[in-house]
KOLMARRO-448498 format. One record per residue: y, x, z of N, C-alpha, C in turn; residue in one letter. Coordinates in steps of 0.001 Angstrom, whole numbers, plus 500000, padded with zeros to 6 digits. Layout:
BEGIN
YXZYXZYXZA;...
// end
This chain:
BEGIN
470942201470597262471213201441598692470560202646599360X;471418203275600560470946204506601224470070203673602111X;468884204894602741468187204525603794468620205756604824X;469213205709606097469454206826607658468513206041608427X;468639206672609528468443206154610688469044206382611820X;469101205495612712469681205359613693468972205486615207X;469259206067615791468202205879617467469203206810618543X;468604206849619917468964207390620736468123208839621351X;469226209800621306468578211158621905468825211332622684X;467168211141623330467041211388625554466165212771625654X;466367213225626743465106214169627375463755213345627212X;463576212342626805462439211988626866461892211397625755X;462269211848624745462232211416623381462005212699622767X;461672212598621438461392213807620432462865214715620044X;462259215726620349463501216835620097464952216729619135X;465997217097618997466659217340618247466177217954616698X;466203218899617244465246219885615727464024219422615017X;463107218716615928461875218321615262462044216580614612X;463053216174615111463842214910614722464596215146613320X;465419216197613309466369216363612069465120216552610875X;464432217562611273463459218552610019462609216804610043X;462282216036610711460839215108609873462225214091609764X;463364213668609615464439212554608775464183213206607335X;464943214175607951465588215164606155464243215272604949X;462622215646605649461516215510604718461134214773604310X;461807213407605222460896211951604703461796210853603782X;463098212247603429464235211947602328465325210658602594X;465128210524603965466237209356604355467423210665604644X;468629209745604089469723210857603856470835210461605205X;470587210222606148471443210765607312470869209903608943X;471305210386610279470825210364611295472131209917611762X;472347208684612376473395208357613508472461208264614988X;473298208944615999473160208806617333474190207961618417X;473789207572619502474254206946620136474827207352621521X;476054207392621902476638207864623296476776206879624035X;476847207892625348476850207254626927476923208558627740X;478146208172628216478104209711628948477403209866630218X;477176208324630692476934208246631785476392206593631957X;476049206175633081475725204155633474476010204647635050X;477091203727635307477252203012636789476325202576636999X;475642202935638449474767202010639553475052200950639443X;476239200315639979476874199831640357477644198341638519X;477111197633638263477633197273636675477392195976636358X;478573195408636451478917193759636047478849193518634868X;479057194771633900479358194389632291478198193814631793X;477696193013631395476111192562630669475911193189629040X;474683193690629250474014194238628647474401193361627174X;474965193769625952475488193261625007474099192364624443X;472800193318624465471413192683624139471022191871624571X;471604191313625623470849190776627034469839191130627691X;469704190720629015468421191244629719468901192249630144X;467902193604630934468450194868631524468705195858630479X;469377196824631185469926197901630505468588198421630077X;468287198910628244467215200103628415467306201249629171X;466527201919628898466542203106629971466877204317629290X;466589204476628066467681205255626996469087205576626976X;469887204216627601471221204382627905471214205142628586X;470829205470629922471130206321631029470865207686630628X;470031208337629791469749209106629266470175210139627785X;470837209599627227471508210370625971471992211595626495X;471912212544625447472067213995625455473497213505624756X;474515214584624715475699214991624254475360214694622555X;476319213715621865475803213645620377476492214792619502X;477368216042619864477863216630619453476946218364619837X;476363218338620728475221219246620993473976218858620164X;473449217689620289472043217690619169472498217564618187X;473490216979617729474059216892616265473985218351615440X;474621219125616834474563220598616315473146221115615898X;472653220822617005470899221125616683470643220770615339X;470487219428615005470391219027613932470386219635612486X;471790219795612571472681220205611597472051221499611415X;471601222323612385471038224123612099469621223855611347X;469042223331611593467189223142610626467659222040609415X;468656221747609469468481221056608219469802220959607085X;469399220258606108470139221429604546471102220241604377X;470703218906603746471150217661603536471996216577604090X;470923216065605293471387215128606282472679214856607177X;473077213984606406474395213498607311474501213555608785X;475072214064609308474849213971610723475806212894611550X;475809211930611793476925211166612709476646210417614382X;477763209926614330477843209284615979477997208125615638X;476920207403616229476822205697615823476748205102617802X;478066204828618240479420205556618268479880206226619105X;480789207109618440481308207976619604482465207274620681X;482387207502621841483389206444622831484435207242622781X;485410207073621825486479207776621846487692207340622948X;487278206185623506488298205918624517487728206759626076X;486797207369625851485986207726627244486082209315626525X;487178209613625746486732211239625381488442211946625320X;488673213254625089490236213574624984490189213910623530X;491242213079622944491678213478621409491388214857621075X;491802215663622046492204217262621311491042218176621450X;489866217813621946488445218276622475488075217788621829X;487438216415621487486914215875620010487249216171618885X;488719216137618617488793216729617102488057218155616826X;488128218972618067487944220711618027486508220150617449X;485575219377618699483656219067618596483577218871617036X;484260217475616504484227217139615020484254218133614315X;485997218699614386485829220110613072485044220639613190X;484157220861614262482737222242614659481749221751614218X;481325220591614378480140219934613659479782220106612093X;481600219965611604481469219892609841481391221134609566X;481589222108610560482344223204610415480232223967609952X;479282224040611503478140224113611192477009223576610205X;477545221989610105476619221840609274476824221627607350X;478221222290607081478493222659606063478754221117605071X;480015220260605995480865219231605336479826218102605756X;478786218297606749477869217277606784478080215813608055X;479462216122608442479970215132610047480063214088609524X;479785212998610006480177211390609920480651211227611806X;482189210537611080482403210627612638482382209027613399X;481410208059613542481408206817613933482079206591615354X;483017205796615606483564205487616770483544204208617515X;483920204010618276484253202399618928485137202192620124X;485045201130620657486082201234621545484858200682623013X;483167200837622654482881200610623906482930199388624375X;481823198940625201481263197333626163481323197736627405X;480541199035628163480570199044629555481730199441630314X;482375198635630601483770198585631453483595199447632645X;482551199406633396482397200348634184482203201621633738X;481625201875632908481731203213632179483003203846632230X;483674203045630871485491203279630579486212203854632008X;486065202743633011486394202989633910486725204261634699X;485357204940635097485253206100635499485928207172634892X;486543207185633349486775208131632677488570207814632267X;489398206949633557490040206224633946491000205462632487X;489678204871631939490565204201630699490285202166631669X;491492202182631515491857200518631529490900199451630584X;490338198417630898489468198015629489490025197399628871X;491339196486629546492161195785629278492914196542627845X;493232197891627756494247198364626731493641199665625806X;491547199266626120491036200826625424491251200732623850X;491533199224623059491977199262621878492822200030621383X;493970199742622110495334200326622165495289201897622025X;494093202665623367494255203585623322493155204238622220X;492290203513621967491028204025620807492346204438619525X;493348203764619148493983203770617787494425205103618298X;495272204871619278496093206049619642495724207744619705X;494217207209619984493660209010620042493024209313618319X;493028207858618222492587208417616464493327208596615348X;494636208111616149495929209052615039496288210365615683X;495623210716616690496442212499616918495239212987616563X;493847212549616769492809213292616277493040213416614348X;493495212685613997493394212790612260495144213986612130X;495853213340612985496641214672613032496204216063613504X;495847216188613867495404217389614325494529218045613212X;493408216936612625492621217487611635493284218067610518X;494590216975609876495616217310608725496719217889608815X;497319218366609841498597219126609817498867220275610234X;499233220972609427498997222272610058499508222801611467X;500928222058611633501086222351613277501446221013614112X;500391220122614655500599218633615030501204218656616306X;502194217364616697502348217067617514501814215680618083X;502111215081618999501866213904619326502554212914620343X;502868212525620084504238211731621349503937209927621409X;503204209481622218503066208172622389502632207535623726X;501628206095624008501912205988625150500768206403625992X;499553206735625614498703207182626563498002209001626109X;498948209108624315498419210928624289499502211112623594X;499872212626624639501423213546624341501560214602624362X;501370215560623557501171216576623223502628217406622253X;503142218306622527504095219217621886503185219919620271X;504128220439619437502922221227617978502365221738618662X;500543222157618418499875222824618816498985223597617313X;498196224465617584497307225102616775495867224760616943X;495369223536616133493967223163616276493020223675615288X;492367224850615608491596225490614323489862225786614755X;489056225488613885488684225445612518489395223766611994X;489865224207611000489991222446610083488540221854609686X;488122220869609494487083220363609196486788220695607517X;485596220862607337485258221434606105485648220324604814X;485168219101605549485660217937604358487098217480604247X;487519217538602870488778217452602985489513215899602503X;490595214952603553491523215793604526490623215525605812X;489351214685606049488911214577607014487376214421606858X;486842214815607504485546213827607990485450212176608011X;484487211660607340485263210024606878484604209487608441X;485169208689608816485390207503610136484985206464609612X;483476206185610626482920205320610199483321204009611534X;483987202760610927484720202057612876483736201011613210X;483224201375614207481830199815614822483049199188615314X;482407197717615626482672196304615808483049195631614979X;482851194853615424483022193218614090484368192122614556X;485469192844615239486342191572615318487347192049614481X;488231190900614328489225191326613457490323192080613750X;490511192869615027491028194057615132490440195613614588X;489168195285614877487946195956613989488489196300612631X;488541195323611747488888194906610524490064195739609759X;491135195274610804492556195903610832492289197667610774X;491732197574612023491617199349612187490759199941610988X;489541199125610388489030200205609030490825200113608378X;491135199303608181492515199013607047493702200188606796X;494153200261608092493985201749608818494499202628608613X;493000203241609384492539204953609434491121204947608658X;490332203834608714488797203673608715488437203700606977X;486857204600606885486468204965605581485220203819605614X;484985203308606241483981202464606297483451201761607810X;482863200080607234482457199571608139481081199613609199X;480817200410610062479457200573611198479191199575611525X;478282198292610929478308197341611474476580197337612427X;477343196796613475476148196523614251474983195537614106X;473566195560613665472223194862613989472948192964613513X;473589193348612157473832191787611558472812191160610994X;472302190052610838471552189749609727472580188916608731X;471843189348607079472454188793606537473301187727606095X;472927186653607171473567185820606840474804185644607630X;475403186606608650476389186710609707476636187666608511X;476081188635608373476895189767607727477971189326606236X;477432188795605561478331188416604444479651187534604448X;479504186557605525481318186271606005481960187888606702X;481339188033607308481794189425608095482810190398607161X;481771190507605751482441191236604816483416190938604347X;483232189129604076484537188807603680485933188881604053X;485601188718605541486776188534606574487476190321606337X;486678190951605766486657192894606111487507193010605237X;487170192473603737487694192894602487489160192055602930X;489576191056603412490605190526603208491584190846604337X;490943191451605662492002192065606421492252193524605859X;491077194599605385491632195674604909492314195518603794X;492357194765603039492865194472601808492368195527600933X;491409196030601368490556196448599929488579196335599892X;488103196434599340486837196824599188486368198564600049X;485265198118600873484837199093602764483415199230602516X;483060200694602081481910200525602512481151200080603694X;479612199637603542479268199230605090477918199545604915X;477714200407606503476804201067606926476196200370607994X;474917199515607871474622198569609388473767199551609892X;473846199187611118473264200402612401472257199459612909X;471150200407613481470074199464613995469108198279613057X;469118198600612027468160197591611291467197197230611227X;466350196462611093465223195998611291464084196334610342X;463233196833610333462406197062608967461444195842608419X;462701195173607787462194193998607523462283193838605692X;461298193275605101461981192838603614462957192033603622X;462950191029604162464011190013603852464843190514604278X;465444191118605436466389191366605802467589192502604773X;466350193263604425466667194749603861467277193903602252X;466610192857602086466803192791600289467858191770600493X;468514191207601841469623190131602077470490191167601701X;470991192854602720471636193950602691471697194023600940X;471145193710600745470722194653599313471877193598597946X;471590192582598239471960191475597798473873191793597990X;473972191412598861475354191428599540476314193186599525X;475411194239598706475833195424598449476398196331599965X;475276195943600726475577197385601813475423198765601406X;476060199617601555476078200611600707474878201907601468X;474713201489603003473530202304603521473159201380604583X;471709201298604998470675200616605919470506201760606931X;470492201893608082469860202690609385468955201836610182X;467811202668609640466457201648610263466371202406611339X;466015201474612709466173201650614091464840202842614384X;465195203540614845463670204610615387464154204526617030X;462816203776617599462754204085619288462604205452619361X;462813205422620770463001207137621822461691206607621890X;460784207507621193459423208182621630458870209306621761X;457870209958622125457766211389622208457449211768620745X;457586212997620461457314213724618952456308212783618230X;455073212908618672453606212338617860454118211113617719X;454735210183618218454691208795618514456016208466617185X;457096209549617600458106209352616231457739209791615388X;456886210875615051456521211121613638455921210022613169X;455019209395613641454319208049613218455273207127612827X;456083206822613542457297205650613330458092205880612163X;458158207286611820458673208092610729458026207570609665X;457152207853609589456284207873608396456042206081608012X;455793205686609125456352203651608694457648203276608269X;458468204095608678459606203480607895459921204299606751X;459480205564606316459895206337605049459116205254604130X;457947205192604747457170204320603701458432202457603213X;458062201764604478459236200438604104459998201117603173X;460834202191603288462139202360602561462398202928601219X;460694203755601105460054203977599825460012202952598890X;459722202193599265459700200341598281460969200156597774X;462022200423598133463548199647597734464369201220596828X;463849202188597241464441203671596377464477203548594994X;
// end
């Protein structure tokens, strides 16, 4: 089993660069980040965690700018979006960000997506919440077109585009693998798909293993699964372990440098035990 990690990059948290260089030394093999382009004042949607919004949400840097950061100090490390709001983004600007990512950090993009909780968010970026499923599929078949064809078009109901010329191609070939968060069985459907694997969100094992089941039998095949946010727990980690998750992302809070290097070094250690 892989060990990443997962957390959020704020102005008020430890750097991009000094984040990538102490993951990549402490030999955990990849970094997912978390988007928000923005939080309404103004917000009915409840906090999926419950309780108030952290204060991290309001704060994330662009995951395709530190990613970049990232990706420049370091040799190894997977770089991904644990998830990118592809319904709050334009197909033909993301695919360009993606190919550029794989493009810098030399085949190293994981591209994690979702379809998004804060309705007010969506909103502003005038996606309907009622139909962002609809439109999440829709931008992720012109984005994989665009990645694979040499001159794509796109004709459907919310992205329409004539052939165009989308260049650099992404270094991994035919794509950058798509990693799809959520757990319902549209979820399911969509790894079945387009999707290279399951992003599952902060399960414990014992939710997680129907989960899988329900996964393997709507994709109709065997999905890798990558849980986001994990707990640095034994039991938890050796339930994962049991049930064949194929990578763990142990949660690192937004703290300043000194405070994450420390947190670093507690979980290289936990994850040292199971290597």
């Amino acid at each position: 089993m892989k060990f990443g990690i997962s957390t959020f990059i704020t102005d008020q948290g430890i750097a991009p660069a000094p984040l990538g260089r102490a993951i990549e030394e402490r030999a955990f093999d990849s970094l997912f980040i978390a988007e928000h382009t923005h939080i309404p004042l103004s917000r009915e949607t409840p906090y999926p965690g419950g309780g108030e919004l952290p204060e991290e949400y309001y704060r994330t840097l662009d995951p395709f700018v530190a990613l970049s950061t990232v990706a420049a100090v370091t040799e190894r490390l997977l770089v991904g979006t644990g998830v990118a709001l592809v319904i709050q983004r334009d197909p033909i600007i993301t695919a360009k960000e993606v190919a550029s990512l794989d493009l810098v950090s030399g085949g190293r993009a994981v591209f994690g997506i979702g379809a998004g909780w804060n309705r007010e968010e969506m909103r502003n970026h005038g996606t309907d919440p009622r139909t962002r499923g609809r439109l999440l599929d829709e931008r992720m078949r012109a984005i994989l077109r665009l990645w694979t064809e040499e001159h794509p078009g796109f004709h459907g109901d919310f992205v329409d585009f004539d052939p165009v010329v989308s260049l650099p191609e992404p270094v991994q070939r035919p794509h950058p693998p798509v990693y799809v968060g959520g757990g319902s069985e549209r979820t399911f459907a969509r790894i079945g798909e387009y999707g290279d694997a399951w992003l599952a969100n902060t399960l414990m094992p014992d939710e997680l293993g129907p989960k899988m089941d329900e996964l393997r039998k709507t994709a109709g095949r065997e999905v890798p699964v990558t849980v986001y946010a994990a707990p640095a727990s034994p039991e938890v980690v050796e339930g994962y372990a049991r049930l064949g998750v194929e990578r763990v992302l142990l949660y690192l809070p937004t703290l300043p440098e000194s405070e994450s290097l420390e947190h670093l070094d507690q979980l290289a250690e936990f994850a040292g035990a199971y290597r």
